[in-house]
N, C-alpha and C positions, 0 to 999 in steps of 0.2 A: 504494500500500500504506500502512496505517496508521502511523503515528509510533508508535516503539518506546523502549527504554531501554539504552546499553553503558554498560558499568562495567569500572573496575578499583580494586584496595586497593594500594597503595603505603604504604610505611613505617604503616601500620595505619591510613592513612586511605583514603576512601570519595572519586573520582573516578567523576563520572555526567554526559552526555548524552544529550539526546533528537533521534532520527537517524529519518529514513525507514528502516524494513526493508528495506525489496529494495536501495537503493543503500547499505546500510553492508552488508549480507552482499556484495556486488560490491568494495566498498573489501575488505574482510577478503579475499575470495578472488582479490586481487591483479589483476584488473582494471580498466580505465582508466575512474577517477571519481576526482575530486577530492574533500578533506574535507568544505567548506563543501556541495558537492552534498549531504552526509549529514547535515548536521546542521539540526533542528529549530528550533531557535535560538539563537545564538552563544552561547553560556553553559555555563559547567561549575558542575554542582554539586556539592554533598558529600551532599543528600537531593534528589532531584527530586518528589519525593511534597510536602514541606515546602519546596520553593522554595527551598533555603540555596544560597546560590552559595560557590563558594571563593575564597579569598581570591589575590591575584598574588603575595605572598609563597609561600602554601604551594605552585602549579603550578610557580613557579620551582624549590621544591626538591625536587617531586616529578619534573619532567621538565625542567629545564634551560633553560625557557622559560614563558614567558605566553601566549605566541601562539595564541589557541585553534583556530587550524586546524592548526596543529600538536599541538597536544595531543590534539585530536577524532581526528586519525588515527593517533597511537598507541594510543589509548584503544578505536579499534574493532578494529585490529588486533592489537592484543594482550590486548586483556581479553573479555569477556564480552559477546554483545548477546543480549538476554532475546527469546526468543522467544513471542508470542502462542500458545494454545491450537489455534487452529485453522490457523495455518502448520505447526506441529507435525505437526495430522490430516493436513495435505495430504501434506506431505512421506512422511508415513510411508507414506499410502496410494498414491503413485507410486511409491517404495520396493519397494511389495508387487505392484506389477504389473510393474515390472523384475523381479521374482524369478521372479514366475509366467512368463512370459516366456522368459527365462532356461531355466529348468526344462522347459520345452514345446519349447524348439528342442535342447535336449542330452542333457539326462536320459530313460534308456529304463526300460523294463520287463524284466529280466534275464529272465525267464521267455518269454517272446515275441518279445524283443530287438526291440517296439514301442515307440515315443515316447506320453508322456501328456498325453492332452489338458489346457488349461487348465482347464476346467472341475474336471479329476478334481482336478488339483494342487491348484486352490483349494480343493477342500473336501477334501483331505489336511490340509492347512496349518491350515483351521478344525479336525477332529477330532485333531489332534495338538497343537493351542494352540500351535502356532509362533510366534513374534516376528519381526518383521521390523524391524530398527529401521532409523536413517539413516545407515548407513554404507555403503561400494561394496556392489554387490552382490556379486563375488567375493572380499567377506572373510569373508560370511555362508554362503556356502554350503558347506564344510564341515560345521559344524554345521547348517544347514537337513537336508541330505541325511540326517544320522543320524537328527534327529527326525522328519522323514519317513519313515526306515525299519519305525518301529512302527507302521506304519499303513497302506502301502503297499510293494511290489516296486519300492524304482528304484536308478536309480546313474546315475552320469555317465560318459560314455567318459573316460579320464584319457591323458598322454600324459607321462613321462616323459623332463626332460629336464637336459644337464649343463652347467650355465652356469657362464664362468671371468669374473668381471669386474676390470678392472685397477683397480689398489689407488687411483689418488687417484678412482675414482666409487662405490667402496664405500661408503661414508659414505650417498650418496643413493640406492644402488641396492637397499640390506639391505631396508628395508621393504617395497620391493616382492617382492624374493625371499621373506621371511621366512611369508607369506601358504602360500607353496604347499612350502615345505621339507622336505624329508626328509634332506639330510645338507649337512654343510659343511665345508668345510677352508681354514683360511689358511693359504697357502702363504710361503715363505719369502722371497718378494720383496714382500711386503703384498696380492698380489693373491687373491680370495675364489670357492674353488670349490665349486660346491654343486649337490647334485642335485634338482630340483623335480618337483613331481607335476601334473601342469595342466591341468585340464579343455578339451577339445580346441577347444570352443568358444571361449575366453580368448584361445587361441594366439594371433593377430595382432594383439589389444587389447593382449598383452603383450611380445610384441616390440617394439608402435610405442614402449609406455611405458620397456622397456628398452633403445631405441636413442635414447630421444630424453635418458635420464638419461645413457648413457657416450657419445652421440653415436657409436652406429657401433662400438664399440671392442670391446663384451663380443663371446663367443665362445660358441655353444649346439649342442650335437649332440643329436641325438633315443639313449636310451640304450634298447636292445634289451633 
């Protein structure tokens, strides 16, 4: 993959490397690759367009070190890597086939209580000017399903359910509840109970994700 650009601003100044793409989005999503694998050429700059390298005074006081392997992996991991134009298209148009996808194995036709074919969903998606950006696909599909309602019959099978999770994996487990929520209550011992709405297809995508955050702990009953 092409050599790309990560950045971060620190006290108002401008920290830049040039990193392979595929192996600094691997560093960033916490996979086993080393800094130096990602970087372009051992150098930090402050313009990479204009060549200015930084100074070891300023990296000392922006991160605590010189060391530019250390620096290059905080710098992708915490700041910005510029994405090319056409990783972008990619991304977004596998995005859009996970959705259709998605849509084609769950979602029915309330009228006929049939499932829709790819083909229909796709050009749902086109007559309705949906977006599909890059984010999971079951963070989008609430809002997919409404915009596709003006324009087609569908719905998802949903499956309500009430999940207790103990208070020290609240912290990590909210975001994923919060996705599909309909009510919540913290209880008096810090642990977090809440009733979620869940597309029945999800189900076991979301228990592996909520057993692998409280390890086994939380508590779900299906609510009638």
């Amino acid at each position: 993959m092409a050599n790309t650009e990560a950045r971060i601003k620190i006290k108002n100044k401008n920290f830049e490397i040039l990193v392979d793409l595929d192996k600094a989005l691997d560093l960033k999503k916490g996979k086993n690759v080393l800094p130096q694998e990602c970087l372009a050429v051992d150098v930090v700059f402050s313009d990479t367009k204009k060549g200015l390298k930084v100074s070891e005074k300023d990296l000392n006081e922006a991160f605590g070190t010189s060391d530019i392997f250390a620096v290059a992996e905080r710098i992708v991991k915490n700041g910005e890597i510029l994405l090319p134009a056409e990783y972008k298209k990619k991304e977004q148009d596998n995005k859009r086939k996970q959705m259709i996808e998605f849509l084609a194995k769950n979602a029915i036709d309330p009228l006929t209580k049939r499932p829709h074919t790819p083909t229909r969903i796709e050009e749902a998606l086109d007559k309705a000017g949906v977006n599909i950006d890059n984010r999971a696909v079951e963070e989008q599909i609430p809002r997919v399903i409404e915009e596709l309602k003006k324009v087609m019959p569908i719905k998802i099978e949903n499956k309500k359910l009430k999940i207790r999770v103990p208070a020290m994996y609240t912290g990590k487990a909210y975001g994923l509840l919060q996705i599909y929520k309909e009510k919540e209550d913290w209880l008096d011992n810090g642990d977090l109970s809440c009733v979620i709405n869940l597309p029945v297809g999800l189900q076991m995508e979301f228990y592996d994700k909520l057993n692998s955050i409280t390890h086994g702990s939380a508590i779900a009953e299906e609510v009638k």
